[in-house]
N, C-alpha and C positions, 0 to 999 in steps of 0.2 A: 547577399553574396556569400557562397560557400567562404569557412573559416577556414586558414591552412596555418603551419606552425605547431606550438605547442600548446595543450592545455596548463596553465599555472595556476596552484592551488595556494594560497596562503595560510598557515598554521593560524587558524582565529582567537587562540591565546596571544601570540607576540606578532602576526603581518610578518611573520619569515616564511621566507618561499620552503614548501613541503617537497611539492609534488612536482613535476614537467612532464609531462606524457605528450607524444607528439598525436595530434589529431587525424584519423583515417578521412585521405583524400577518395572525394566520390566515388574513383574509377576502384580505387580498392575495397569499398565498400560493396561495389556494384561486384566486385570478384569473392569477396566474402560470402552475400546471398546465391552467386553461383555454386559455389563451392556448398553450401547447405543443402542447395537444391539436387548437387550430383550425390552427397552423401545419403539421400531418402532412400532411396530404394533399398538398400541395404539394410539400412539402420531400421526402416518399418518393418524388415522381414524378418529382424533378430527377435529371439524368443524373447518374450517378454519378463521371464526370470531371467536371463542374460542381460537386459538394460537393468534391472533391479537390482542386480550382481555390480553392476557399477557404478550406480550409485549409492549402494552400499562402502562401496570401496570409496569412492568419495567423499560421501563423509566422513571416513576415519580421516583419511588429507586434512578435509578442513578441521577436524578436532586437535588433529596433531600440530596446523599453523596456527592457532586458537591465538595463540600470544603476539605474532605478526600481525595477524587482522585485523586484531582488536587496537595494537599499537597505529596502524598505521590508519585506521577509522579515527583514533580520536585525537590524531594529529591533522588529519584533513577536514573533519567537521567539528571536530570540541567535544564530543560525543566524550562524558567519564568512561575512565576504561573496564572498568568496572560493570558498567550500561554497554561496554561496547563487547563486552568477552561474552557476557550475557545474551547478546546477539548473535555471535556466533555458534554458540552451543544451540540457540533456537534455530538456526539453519541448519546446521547439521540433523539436529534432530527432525527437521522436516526431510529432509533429504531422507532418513530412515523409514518416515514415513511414510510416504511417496514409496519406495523401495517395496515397501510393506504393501501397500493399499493396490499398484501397479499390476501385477502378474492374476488381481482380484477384479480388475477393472473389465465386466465384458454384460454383453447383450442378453439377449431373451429368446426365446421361442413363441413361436407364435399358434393359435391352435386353429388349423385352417383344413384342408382337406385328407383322407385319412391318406389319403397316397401321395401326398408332398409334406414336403418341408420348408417352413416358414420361418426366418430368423431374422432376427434385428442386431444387428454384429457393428460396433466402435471401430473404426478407421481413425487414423491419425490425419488429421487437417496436412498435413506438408509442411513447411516452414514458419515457423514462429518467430517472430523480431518482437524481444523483451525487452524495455525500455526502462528502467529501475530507478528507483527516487536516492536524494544522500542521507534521510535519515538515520534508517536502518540497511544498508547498503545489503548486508549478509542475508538476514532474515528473510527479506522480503523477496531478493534475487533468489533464496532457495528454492519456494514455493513456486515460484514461474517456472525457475528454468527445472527442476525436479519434474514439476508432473506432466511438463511438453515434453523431456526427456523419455522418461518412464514410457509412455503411451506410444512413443515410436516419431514423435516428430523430430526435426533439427531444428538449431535454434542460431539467429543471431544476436546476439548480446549484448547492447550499449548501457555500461552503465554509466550513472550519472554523473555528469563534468564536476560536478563539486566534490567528488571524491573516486576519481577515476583511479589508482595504482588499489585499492581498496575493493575496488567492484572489478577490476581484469584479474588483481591474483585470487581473489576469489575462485573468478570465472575457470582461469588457469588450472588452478587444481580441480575441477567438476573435468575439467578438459583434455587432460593426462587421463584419464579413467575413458578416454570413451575413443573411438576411430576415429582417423582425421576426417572434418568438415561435419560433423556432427555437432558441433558446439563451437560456432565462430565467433571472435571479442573484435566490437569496432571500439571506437576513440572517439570524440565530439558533442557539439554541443548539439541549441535545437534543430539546424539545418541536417545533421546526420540522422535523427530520428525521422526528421519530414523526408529526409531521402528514403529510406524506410518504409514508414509508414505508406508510401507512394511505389512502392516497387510491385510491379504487376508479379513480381515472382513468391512475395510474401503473401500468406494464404491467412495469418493470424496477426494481427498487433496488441500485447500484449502491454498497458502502461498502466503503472503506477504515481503519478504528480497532480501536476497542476490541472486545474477545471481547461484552461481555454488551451494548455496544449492536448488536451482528451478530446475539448470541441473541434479541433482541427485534427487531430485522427481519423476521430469516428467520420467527418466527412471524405475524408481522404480514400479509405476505407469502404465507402457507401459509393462510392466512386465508379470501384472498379471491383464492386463483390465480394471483400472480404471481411473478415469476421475483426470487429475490435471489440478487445478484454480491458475495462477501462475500471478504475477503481483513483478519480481525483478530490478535487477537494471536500472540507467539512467544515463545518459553521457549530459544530456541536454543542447541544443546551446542554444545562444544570437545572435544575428546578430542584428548588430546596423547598419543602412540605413544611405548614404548622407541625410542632408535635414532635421535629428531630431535637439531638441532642444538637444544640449548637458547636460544639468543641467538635465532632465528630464530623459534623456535618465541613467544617472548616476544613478540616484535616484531607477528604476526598475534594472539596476545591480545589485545593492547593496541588493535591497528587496530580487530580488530571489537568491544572492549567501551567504548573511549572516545571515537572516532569521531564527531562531532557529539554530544558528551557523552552517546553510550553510547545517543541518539536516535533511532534508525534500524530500521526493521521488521525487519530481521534479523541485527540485533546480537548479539555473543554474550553469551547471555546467563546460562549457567553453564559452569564450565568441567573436563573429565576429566582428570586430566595419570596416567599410570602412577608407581610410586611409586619404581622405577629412576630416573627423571629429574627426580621431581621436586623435592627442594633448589636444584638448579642453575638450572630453571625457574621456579621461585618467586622466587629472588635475581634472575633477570634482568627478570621483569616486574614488579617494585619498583622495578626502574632504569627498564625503558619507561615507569609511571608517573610517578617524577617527570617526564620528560623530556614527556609528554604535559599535565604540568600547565600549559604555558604554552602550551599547542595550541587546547586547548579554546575554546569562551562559555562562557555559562549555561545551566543548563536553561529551557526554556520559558518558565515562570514560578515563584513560590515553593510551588504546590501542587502541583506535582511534583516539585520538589526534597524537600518533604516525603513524599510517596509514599516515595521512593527511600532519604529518612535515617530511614523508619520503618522498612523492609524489612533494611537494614544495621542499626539499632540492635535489631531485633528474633533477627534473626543472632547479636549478641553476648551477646546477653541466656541464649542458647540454646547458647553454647560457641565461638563461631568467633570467629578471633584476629583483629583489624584491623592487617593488614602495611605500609598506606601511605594517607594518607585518614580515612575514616570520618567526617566531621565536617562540618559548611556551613563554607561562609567565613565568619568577619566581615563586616560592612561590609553597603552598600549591595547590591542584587540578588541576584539567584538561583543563584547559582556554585555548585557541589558539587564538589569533587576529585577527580581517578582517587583509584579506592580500590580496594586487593584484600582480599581476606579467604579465610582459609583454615580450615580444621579445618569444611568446612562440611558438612551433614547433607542427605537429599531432603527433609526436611519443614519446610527452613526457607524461609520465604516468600520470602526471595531468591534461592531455588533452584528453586522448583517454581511462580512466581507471574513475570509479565514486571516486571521490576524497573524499567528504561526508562529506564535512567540510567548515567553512567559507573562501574558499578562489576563485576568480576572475582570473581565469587565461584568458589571453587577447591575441590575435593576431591580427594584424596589416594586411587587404587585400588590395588588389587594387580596388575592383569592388563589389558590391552586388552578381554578377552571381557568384564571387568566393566567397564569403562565404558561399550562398548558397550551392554550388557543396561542399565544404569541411565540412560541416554541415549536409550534405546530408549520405555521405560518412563513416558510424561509424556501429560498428557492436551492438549498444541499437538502441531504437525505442519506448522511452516514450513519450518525449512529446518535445518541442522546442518553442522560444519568436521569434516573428519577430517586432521589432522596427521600423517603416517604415511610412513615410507621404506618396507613392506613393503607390495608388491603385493597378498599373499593378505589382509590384513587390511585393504584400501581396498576390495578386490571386495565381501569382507565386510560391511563397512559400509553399503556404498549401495545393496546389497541388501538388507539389514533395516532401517535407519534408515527410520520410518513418519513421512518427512516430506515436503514437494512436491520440496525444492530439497536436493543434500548435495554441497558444496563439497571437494575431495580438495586438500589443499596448497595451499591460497589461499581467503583467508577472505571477500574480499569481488568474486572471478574469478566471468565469466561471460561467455558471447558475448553479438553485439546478438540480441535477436527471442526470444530464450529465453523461454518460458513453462511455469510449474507450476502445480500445482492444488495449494492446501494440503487438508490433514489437519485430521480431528477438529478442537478449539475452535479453530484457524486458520481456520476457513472454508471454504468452496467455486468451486467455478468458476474458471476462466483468467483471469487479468486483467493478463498482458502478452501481447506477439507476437502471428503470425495467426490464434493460435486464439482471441483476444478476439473478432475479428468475430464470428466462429461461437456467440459466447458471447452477445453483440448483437443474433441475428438470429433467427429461427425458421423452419425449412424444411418447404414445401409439396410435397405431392404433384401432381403432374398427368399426369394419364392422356388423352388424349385421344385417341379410336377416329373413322373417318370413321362419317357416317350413313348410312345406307344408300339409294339410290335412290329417288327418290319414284316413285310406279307410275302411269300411264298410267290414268285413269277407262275410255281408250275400247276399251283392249283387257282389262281386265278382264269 
């Protein structure tokens, strides 16, 4: 049953109400996607340095609310503000980019007969419904709604219930910058995105979350002909190599499993260590835990916290040791503790399932070839760390690892404009760098041949 009412958000520091955003009923939803749809025509025929022009200007908006955003992200998901301003300049700065890349974005020529002309020319799909995750709220909404923008699409906008006044003034400000019905903001949980994702007027669905709300897109979607942009969950290995520095090796654990409390799409999220190194590596990432205990927020809220201390208590239930951690906080809000755990198995659900929290779950191999194979072995396909001073076993790796993105000795390294495609339950499609236009757009043939001579009635 459709939700009606308000969305409430609770600060996951102290369980004080943040947020109330009242949730977009069907029938306005259904006038939102109208209103995108009446905006297209327009909006695909403006120059393409004219969208680039505004979101240019939009980004200065969001640089200039930098301290709002960031404030009001990490009251609604715990997010340091710090991590959270942080996100915002990476949004902006994408929006720059896009601006940049946009007015560049175009087709080919084709070499066909000498008296036609042959061209392959980027159309903009028609309306885009972006569905956006609460991690990184700014960040991630920039790069959707930027390069559907930029390209000449409209867009409707749901961002995530977990942090909705966060994902609309975002939105808002991209929205002042553009004609009305170009960039429409709904309100709601999963029922407003499946209204969405099902609207025969939506040409693209564009999500970033969970694996089984992706699997029910993509069908939704498969449905009725339209294109889904899906980038969900991760299962992300570590494999720690003979031959690393243990202290070092501790240190990228820790980054990418407790990192905005372990929050983050491509978090580590189980991890390989060889069984030569591993004592020394275990003892040091006990010490990086404590040392990240006082780094962290909360999680989100306390329903994820739960997720994460059923997955760790279900672990120990099943043999694996709790080396640092394991337990909620006391007290008020949503905290959870780095925590490592070792002696773990593939079938434990904090091993084979995205955990989404700060926790280090560890297995113990004999051999590089076997972490690799058991790493290999998973049914995501986002991304993977390979730890390794040996050249022959990094080639190794990122040549069979069946995932979009594989990180060689830096676990959270990457250039700007980088774009992958994830794997199997990860999703599909590009959805960073230039190849997102491409992802956005839909390419047209055009052939055109001259006519031939019209004939003379009097000499016939």
């Amino acid at each position: 049953m459709f939700q009606t009412g308000d969305l409430t958000v609770l600060d996951p520091r102290t369980g004080d109400t943040v947020s109330r955003v009242p949730i977009t009923a069907p029938g306005a939803c259904e006038d939102a996607v109208a209103r995108a749809r009446a905006a297209f025509a327009d909006w695909s025929r403006t120059p393409a340095a004219d969208r680039a022009a505004a979101l240019t200007a939009a980004a200065a908006a969001v640089r200039a609310a930098a301290d709002e955003l960031a404030e009001l992200n990490a009251r609604e998901t715990g997010k340091l503000v710090d991590d959270a301003t942080g996100g915002v300049e990476a949004g902006a700065a994408t929006l720059v980019q896009y601006a940049e890349l946009g007015p560049l974005h175009g087709g080919r020529s084709l070499q066909g007969s000498w008296d036609a002309t042959d061209l392959m020319i980027p159309e903009p799909r028609g309306v885009v419904a972006v569905l956006t995750p609460w991690n990184d709220p700014v960040a991630v909404a920039a790069g959707l709604l930027g390069a559907a923008l930029v390209t000449g699409n409209t867009v409707v906008h749901k961002p995530s219930e977990r942090c909705p006044r966060t994902g609309r003034r975002f939105a808002e400000l991209l929205a002042e910058q553009l004609p009305a019905g170009v960039l429409e903001i709904v309100d709601g949980k999963g029922e407003l995105g499946a209204q969405l994702a099902s609207s025969e007027w939506v040409d693209v669905v564009a999500h970033v979350g969970s694996s089984v709300t992706g699997r029910a897109i993509a069908r939704s979607c498969a449905e009725r002909g339209a294109k889904a942009l899906l980038e969900n969950g991760g299962n992300d290995a570590l494999i720690v190599d003979a031959g690393v520095d243990p202290r070092w090796a501790a240190e990228q654990a820790a980054l990418g499993a407790f990192a905005n409390a372990g929050q983050i799409c491509v978090s580590v999220e189980r991890v390989y260590v060889v069984e030569s190194i591993a004592d020394a590596f275990l003892d040091e990432l006990v010490a990086e835990a404590r040392v990240w205990g006082d780094r962290i927020g909360p999680m989100v809220d306390t329903d994820q916290r739960s997720l994460v201390h059923d997955h760790v208590a279900g672990a120990v239930a099943d043999g694996a040791r709790v080396l640092i951690g394991g337990a909620p906080r006391p007290g008020k809000g949503a905290f959870y503790p780095p925590t490592v755990l070792t002696d773990c198995t593939p079938d434990m659900a904090v091993f084979c399932e995205e955990t989404f929290g700060p926790v280090a779950p560890v297995r113990v191999v004999e051999h590089f070839e076997a972490a690799l194979s058991e790493a290999s072995d998973d049914r995501y396909g986002l991304a993977a760390t390979v730890l390794t001073p040996d050249m022959a076993h990094a080639q190794q790796a990122w040549r069979a690892l069946p995932v979009g993105t594989v990180k060689i000795n830096d676990v959270f390294g990457g250039a700007p404009g980088g774009a992958a495609e994830p794997r199997r339950a990860s999703g599909n499609g590009f959805g960073f760098g230039p190849e997102l236009l491409d992802e956005l757009t839909a390419t047209k043939v055009v052939h055109w041949a001259p006519a031939p001579a019209a004939k003379n009635p009097a000499n016939t």
